[in-house]
N, C-alpha and C positions, 0 to 999 in steps of 0.2 A: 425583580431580578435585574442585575446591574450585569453588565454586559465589560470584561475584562480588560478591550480592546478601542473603549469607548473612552476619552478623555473626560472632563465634566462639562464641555462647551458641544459632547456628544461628539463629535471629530474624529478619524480612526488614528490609534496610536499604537507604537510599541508599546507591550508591557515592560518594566522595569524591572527586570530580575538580579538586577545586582548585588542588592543586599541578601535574598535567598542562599543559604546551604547548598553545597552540591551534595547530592546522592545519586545512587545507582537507579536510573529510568528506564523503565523496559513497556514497551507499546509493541502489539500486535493487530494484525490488521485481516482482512481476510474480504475477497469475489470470488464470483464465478462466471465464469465464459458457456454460455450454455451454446454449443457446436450442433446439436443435434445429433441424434445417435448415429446416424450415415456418416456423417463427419466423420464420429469419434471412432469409429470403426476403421476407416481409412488411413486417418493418419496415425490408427493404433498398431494398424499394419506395416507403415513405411515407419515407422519410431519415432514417429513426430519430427519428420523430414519434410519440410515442402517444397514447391519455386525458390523460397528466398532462403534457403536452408534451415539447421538446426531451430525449432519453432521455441521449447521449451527453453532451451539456452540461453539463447536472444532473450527474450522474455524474461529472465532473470538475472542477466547483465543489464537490461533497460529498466529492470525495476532498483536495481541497487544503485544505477544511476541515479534516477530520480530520488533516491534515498537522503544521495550527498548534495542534491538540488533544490531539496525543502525549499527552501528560506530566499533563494532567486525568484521561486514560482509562488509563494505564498506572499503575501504583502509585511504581514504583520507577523512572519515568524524569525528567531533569532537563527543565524548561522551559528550550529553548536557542532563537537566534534562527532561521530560515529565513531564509536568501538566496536560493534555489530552489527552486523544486515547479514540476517538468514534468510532467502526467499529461497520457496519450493513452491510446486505445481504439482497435484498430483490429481487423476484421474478422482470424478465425481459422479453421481446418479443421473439418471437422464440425458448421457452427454455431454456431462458438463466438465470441466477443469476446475481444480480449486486451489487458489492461489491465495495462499499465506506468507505475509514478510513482519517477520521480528524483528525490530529495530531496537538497541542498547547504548547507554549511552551513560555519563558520569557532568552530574553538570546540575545546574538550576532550575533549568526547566526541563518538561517533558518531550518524548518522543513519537506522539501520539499520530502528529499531520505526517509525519517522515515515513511511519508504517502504512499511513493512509495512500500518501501518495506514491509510494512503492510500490504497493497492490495495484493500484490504479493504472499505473503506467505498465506495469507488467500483465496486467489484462488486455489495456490497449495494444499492446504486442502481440500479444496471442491472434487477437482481433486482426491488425494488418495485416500480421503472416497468413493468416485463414481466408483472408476477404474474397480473395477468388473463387473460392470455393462457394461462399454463399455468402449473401449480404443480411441473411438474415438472422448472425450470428448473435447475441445479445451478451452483455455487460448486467450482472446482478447482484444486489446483497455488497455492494461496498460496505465497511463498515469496521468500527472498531470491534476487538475480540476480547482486548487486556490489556489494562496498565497499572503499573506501580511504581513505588517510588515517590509520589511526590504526594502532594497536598492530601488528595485522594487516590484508592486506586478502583480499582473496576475489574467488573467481571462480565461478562455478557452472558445472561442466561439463557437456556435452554426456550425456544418458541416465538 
């Protein structure tokens, strides 16, 4: 297995996508913040208000930030345009939150790291704004969910 990123002197490099086709890329990504259920019951009560205000909000302005910040925070990814970032957070089992960001896009390459680190960042959100509450809040299940469009696309199955 040859590694994409690897030049042949093994080196890290950009990939070359210039001679590539653009098509329509779509990447989703998907965590979860497990709060605990005292948590989730709390701030199910205040509407996901807390110290630092609006928790779910925040959390999805910081993740579509992070969306258009791919390629600053990644070494080896290209700065490509966003046409969409749809991030939601919605109530999950056990206390937990589940944060899903779509990421779309018209271009060469994929948008796969952008959905990745949208979820990411918009977990870590969650997380800051909660942290008073408990430190023993956890980050789970990063991970891709979908992608198409390009070379390959993916599905993440069930298990």
């Amino acid at each position: 297995m040859a590694f994409s990123h690897l030049n042949q002197d093994g080196k890290p490099a950009m990939v070359d996508v210039g001679d590539k086709a653009p098509t329509t890329r779509i990447a989703e990504a998907e965590a979860y913040v497990v709060l605990g259920e005292k948590i989730m019951a709390e701030l199910t009560a205040n509407d996901f208000v807390g110290k630092k205000g609006a928790i779910l909000q925040t959390a999805i302005l910081a993740g579509t930030m992070a969306v258009k910040q791919t390629w600053s925070v990644i070494p080896l990814c290209h700065a490509i345009p966003i046409y969409g970032c749809d991030l939601t957070i919605v109530g999950a089992d056990a206390g937990a939150v589940k944060v899903t960001c779509r990421v779309r896009t018209e271009g060469p390459t994929g948008v796969e790291m952008e959905a990745l680190h949208g979820a990411a960042v918009a977990a870590l959100t969650v997380y800051d704004m909660c942290k008073s509450l408990s430190h023993a809040i956890r980050i789970e299940g990063l991970q891709l969910v979908s992608k198409s469009g390009g070379k390959s696309d993916y599905q993440k199955t069930a298990g």
